[in-house]
FIGU-87871 format. One record per atom (N, C-alpha, C, O, CB): x, y, z. Coordinates in steps of 0.05 Angstrom, whole numbers, padded with zeros to 5 digits, always signed. Glycine has a CB too. Example, Ala and Ser with C-alpha at 12.3 -4.5 7.8 and 13.67 -1.06 7.14 Angstrom:
2
+00264-00114+00156 +00246-00090+00156 +00264-00066+00156 +00285-00066+00169 +00226-00089+00181 +00257-00045+00142 +00273-00021+00143 +00258+00001+00157 +00268+00023+00161 +00282-00012+00114 
REM end
This chain:
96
-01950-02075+03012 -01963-02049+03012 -01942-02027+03012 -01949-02009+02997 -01980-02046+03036 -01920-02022+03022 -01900-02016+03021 -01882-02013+02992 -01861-02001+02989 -01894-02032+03038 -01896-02026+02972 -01880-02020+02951 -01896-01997+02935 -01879-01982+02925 -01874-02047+02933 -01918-01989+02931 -01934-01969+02915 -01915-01943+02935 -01902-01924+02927 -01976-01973+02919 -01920-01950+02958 -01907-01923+02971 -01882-01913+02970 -01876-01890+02972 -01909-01923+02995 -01859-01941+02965 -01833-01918+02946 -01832-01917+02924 -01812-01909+02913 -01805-01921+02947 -01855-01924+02909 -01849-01916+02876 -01865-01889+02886 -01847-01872+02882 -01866-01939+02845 -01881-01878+02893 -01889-01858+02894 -01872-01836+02908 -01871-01812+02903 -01910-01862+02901 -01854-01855+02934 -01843-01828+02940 -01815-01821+02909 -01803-01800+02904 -01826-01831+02981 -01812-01844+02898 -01789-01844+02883 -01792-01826+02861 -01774-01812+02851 -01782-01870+02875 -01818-01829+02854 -01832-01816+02830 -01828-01784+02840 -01820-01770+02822 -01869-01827+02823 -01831-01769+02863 -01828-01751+02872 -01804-01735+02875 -01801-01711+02872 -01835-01755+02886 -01783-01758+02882 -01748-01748+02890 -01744-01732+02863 -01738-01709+02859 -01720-01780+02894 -01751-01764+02840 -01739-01762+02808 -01751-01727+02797 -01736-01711+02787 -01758-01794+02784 -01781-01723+02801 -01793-01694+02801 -01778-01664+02808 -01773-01643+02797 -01814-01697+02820 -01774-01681+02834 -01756-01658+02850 -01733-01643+02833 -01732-01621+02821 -01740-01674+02877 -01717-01663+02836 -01690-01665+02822 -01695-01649+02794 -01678-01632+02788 -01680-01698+02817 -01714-01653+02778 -01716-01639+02760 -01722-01615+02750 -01718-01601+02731 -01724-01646+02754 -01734-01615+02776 -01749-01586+02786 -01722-01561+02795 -01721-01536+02792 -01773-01595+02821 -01704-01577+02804 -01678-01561+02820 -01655-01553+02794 -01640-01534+02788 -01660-01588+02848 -01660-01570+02786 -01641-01568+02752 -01655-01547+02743 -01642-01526+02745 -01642-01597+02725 -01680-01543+02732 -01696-01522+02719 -01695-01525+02690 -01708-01509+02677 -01686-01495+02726 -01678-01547+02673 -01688-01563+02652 -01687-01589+02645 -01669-01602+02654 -01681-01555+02637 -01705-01601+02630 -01706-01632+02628 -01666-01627+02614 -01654-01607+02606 -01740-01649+02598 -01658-01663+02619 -01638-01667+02592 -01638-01667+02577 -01660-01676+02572 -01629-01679+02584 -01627-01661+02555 -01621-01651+02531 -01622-01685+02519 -01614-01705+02530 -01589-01631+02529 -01634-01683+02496 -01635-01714+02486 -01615-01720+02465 -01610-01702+02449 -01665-01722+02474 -01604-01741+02463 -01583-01745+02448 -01597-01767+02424 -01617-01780+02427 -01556-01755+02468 -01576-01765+02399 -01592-01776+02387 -01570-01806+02375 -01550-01808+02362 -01606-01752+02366 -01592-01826+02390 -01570-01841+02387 -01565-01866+02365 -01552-01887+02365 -01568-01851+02411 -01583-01851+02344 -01572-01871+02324 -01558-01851+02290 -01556-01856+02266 -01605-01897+02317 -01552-01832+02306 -01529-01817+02289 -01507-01831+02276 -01497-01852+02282 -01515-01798+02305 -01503-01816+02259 -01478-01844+02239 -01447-01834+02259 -01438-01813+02269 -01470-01835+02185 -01441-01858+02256 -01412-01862+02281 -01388-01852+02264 -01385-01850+02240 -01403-01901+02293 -01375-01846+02282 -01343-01835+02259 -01327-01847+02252 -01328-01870+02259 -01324-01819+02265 -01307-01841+02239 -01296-01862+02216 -01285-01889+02244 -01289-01889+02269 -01262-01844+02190 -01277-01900+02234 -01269-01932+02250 -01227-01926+02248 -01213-01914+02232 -01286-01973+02220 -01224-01934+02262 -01186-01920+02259 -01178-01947+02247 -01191-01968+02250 -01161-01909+02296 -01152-01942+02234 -01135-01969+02210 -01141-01987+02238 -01143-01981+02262 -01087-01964+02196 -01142-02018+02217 -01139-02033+02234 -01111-02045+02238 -01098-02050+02217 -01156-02049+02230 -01097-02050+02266 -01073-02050+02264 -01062-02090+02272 -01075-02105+02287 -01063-02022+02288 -01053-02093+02266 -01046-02123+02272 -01032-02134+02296 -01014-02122+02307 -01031-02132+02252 -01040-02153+02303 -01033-02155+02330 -01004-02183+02331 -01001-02204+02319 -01066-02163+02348 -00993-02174+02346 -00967-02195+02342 -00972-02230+02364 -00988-02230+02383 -00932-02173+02356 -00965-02241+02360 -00963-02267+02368 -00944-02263+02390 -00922-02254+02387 -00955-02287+02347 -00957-02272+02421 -00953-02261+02444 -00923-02284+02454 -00929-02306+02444 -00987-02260+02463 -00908-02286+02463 -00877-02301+02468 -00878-02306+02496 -00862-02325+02498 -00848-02281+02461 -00890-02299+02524 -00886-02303+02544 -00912-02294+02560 -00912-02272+02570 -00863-02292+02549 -00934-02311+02562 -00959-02294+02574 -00963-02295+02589 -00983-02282+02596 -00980-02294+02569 -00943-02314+02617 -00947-02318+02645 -00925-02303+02655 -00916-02311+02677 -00948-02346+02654 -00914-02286+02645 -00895-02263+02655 -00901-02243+02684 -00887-02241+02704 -00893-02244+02630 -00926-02229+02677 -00941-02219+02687 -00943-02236+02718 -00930-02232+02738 -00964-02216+02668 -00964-02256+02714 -00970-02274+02732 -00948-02289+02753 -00952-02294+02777 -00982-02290+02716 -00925-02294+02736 -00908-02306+02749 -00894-02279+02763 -00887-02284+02785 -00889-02326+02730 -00888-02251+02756 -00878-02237+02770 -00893-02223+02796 -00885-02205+02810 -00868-02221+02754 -00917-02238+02796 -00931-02226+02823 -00926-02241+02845 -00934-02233+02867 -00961-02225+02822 -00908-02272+02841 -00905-02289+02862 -00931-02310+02864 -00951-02306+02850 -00901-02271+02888 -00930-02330+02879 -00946-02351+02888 -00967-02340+02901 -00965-02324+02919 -00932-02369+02905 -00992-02350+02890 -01014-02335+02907 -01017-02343+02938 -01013-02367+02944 -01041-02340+02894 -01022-02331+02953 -01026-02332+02988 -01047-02358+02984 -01069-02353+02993 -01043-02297+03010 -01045-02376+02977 -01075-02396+02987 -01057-02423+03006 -01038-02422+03023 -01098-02415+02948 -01067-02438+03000 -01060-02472+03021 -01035-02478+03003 -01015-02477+03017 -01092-02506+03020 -01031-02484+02979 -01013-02489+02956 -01013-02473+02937 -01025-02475+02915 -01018-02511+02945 -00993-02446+02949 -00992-02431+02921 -00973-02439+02900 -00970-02424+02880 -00987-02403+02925 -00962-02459+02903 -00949-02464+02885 -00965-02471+02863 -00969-02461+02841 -00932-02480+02892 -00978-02498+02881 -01002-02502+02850 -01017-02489+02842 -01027-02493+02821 -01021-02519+02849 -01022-02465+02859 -01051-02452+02849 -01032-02437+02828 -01040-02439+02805 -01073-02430+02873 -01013-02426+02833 -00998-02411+02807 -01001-02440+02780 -01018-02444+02763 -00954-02401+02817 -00981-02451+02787 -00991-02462+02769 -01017-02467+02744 -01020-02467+02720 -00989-02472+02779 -01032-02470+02766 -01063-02468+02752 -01065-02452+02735 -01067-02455+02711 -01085-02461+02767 -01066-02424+02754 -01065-02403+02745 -01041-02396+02718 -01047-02383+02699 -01062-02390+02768 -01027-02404+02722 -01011-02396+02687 -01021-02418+02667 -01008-02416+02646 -00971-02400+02686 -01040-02438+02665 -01049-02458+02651 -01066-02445+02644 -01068-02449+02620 -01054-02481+02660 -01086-02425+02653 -01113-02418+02643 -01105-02388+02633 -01120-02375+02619 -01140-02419+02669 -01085-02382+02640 -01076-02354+02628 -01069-02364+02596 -01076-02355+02574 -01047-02339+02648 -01049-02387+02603 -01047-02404+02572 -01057-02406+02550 -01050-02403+02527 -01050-02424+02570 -01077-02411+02564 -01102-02417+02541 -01117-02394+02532 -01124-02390+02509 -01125-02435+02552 -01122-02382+02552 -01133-02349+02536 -01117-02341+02521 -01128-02332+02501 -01138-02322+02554 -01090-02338+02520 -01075-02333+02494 -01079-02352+02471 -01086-02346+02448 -01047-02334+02500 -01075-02371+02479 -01081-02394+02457 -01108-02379+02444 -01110-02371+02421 -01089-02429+02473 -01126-02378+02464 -01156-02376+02441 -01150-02339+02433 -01161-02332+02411 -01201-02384+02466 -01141-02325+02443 -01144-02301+02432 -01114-02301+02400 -01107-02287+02380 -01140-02276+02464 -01109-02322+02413 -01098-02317+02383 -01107-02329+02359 -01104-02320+02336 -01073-02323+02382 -01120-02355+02367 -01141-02370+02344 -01151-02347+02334 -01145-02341+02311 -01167-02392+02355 -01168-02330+02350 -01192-02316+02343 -01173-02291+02325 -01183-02285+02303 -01214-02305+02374 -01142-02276+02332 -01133-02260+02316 -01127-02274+02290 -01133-02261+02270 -01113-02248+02327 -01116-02300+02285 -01117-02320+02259 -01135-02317+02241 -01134-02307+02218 -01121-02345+02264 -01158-02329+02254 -01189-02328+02239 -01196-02306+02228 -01205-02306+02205 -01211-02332+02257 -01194-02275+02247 -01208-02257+02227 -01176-02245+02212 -01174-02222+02203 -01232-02228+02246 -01158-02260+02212 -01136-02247+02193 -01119-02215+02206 -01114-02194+02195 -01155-02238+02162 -01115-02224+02231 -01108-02196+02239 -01082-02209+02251 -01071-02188+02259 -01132-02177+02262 -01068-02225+02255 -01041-02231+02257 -01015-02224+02241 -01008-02229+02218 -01043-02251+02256 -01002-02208+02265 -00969-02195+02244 -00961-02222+02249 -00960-02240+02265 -00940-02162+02258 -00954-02210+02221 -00924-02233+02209 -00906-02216+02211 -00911-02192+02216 -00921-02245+02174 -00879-02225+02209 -00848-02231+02203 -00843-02209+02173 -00822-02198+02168 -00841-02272+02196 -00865-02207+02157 -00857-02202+02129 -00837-02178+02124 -00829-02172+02102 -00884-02196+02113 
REM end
């Protein structure tokens, strides 16, 4: 029973509020054509991706040694796949 009574007081606040502004929002229109898209730029093939990770130290747990560990294995692999995925759509710098 309790729920009709804060949609109603809610329905009221939302009123209020609108009432204190003194105009609705301005409506935006949101399927306007978008602006140009910027060059696409190529992304280089990453050399050291547990840099980061390894310079924060061993995490505080029971075995941070291993958990680092872990932790730079799965960092690994997100490079691994984010670079498949730069391969695939052809966005990898080369050397040329």
């Amino acid at each position: 029973m309790n729920q009709p009574q804060q949609s109603k007081s809610r329905n009221s606040n939302q009123r209020r509020r609108q009432q204190q502004h003194g105009k609705k929002p301005h409506a935006i229109d949101v399927w306007r054509a978008g602006g140009e898209l910027p060059e696409v730029q190529r992304i280089p093939a990453p050399t050291d991706v547990g840099a980061l990770l390894r310079s924060l130290g061993d995490p505080p747990v029971g075995n941070g040694t291993a958990a680092g560990h872990y932790f730079n294995a799965v960092v690994e692999r997100a490079a691994a796949v984010a670079l498949a995925l730069a391969v695939s759509a052809d966005l990898l710098a080369t050397d040329d």
